[in-house]
C-alpha positions in Angstrom: 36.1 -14.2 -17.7 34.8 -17.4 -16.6 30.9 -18.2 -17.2 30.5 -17.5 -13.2 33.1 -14.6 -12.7 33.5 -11.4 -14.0 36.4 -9.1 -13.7 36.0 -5.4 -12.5 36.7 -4.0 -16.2 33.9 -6.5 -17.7 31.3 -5.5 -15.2 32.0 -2.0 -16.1 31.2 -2.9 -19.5 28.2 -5.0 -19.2 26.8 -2.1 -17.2 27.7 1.2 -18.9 29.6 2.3 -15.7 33.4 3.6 -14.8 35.6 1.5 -13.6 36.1 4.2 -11.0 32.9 3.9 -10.3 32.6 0.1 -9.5 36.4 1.2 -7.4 34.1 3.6 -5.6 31.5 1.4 -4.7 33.6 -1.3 -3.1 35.1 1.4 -1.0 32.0 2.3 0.4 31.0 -1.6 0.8 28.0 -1.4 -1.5 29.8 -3.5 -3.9 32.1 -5.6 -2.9 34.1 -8.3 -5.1 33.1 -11.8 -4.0 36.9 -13.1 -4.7 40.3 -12.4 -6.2 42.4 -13.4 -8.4 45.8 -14.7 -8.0 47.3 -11.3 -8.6 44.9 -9.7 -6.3 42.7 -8.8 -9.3 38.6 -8.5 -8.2 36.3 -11.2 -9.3 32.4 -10.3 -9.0 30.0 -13.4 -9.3 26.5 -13.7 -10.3 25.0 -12.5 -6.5 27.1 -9.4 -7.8 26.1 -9.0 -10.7 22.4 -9.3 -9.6 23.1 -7.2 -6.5 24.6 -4.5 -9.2 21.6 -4.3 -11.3 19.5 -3.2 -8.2 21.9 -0.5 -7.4 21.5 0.1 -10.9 17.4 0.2 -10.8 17.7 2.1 -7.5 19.9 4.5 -8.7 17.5 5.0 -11.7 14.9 5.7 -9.4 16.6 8.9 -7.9 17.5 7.2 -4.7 20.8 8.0 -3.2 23.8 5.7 -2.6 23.0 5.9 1.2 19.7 4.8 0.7 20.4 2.0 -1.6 23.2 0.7 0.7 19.8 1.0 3.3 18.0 -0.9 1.5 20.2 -4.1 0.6 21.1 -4.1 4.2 17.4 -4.9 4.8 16.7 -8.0 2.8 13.8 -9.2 4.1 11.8 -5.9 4.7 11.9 -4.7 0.9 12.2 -1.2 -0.2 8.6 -0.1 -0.1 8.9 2.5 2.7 12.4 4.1 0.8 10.6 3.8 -2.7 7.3 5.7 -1.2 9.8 8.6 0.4 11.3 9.0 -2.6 7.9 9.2 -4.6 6.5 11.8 -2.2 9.8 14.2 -2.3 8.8 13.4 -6.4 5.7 14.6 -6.1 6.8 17.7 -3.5 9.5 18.5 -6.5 7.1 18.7 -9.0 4.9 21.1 -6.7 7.8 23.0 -6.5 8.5 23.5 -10.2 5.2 24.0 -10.8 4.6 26.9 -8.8 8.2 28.2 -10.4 6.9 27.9 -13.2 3.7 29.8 -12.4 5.5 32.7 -11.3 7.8 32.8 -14.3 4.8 33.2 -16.4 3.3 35.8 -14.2 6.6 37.6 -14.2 6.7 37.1 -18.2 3.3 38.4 -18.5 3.6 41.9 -16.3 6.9 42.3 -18.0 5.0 41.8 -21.3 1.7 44.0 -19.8 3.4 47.2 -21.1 3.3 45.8 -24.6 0.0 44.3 -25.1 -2.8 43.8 -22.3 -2.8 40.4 -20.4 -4.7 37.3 -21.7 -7.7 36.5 -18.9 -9.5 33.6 -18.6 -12.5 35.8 -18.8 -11.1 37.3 -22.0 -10.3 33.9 -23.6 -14.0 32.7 -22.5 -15.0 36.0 -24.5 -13.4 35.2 -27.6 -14.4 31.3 -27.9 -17.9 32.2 -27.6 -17.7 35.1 -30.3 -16.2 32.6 -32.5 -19.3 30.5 -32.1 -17.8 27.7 -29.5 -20.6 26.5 -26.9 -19.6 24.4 -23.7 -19.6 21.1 -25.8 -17.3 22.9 -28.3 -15.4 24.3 -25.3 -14.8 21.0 -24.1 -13.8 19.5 -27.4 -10.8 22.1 -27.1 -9.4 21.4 -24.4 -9.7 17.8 -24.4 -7.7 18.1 -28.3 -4.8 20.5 -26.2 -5.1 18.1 -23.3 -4.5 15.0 -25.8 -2.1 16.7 -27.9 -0.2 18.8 -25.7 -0.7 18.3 -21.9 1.9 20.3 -20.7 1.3 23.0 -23.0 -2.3 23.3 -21.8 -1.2 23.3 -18.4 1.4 26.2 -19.0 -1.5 27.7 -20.9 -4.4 27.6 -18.0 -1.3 28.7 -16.1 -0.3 31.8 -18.3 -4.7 32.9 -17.6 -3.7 33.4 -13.8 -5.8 30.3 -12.8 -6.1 29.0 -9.6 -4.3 25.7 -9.6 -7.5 23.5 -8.0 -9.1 24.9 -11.2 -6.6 24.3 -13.3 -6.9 20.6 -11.9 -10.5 20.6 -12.3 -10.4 21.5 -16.1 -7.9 19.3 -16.8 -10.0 16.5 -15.3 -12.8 17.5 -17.0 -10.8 17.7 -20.5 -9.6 14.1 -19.6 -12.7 12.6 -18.7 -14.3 10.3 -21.5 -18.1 10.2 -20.3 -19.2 13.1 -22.7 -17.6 14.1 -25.7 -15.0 12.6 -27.2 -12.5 13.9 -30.3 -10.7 11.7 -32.6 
């Protein structure tokens, strides 16, 4: 290796990737070798080492190896546009897994009805204001399990059948700092 070139096997190494893989990408002309060797052995310079680390980056964002290749064809336009597709199919597979997991609990809970009767939001509203919790004190709860344990409050709201805009709502309201706040 040379302070300007780097052979396939040492880019492999500096970047935690296969060998096969770096083979794969020059068959594909993502990454191709600036030069060879002698014996016909691929040399990558610095442009491909710094083209590799964006694959890298892009690759670490979810995007796909078409996409990528997309993007580093378009130089000057940046990958904006790509970046905010991929950030909306995100946030569309997070709806997604949401609602699965909403419906998992709801089938848990009727398959669990026959052994004790379901926990209601009315029910749990019940019991925190027998056990002497007012709104402030309500509040202070859910903003210590919104703190603590966000997604176990959301699986919780979840598991009391709530609507999901309310489920936002609370959790906005256990977030927000203008009232009380818990250490």
């Amino acid at each position: 290796m040379t302070a300007t070139t780097w052979t396939i096997g040492q880019l492999a190494r500096r970047f935690a990737l296969a060998r096969g893989t770096l083979l794969y990408y020059d068959s594909i002309g993502l990454l191709m070798p600036s030069g060879r060797t002698g014996g016909n052995y691929r040399l990558y310079g610095a442009a491909d080492v710094e083209r590799l680390a964006k694959i890298r980056r892009y690759r670490a964002a979810g995007l796909s190896l078409e996409a990528i290749q997309q993007l580093l064809r378009q130089e000057g336009e940046g990958p904006r546009g790509l970046l905010e597709q991929r950030l909306s199919a995100i946030d569309q597979e997070i709806q997604q897994l949401r609602e699965q997991q909403s419906l998992i609990l709801r089938l848990l809970k009727s398959d669990s009805a026959t052994l004790a009767s379901p926990m209601t939001k009315a029910l749990w509203i019940a019991m925190l204001n027998a056990a002497g919790l007012d709104e402030a004190g309500m509040r202070r709860w859910h903003q210590a399990f919104e703190r603590h344990a966000p997604e176990a409050h959301q699986a919780f709201l979840v598991s009391l059948d709530i609507d999901p805009e309310e489920i936002a709502g609370i959790r906005a309201w256990s977030n927000a700092t203008d009232q009380v706040d818990i250490a």
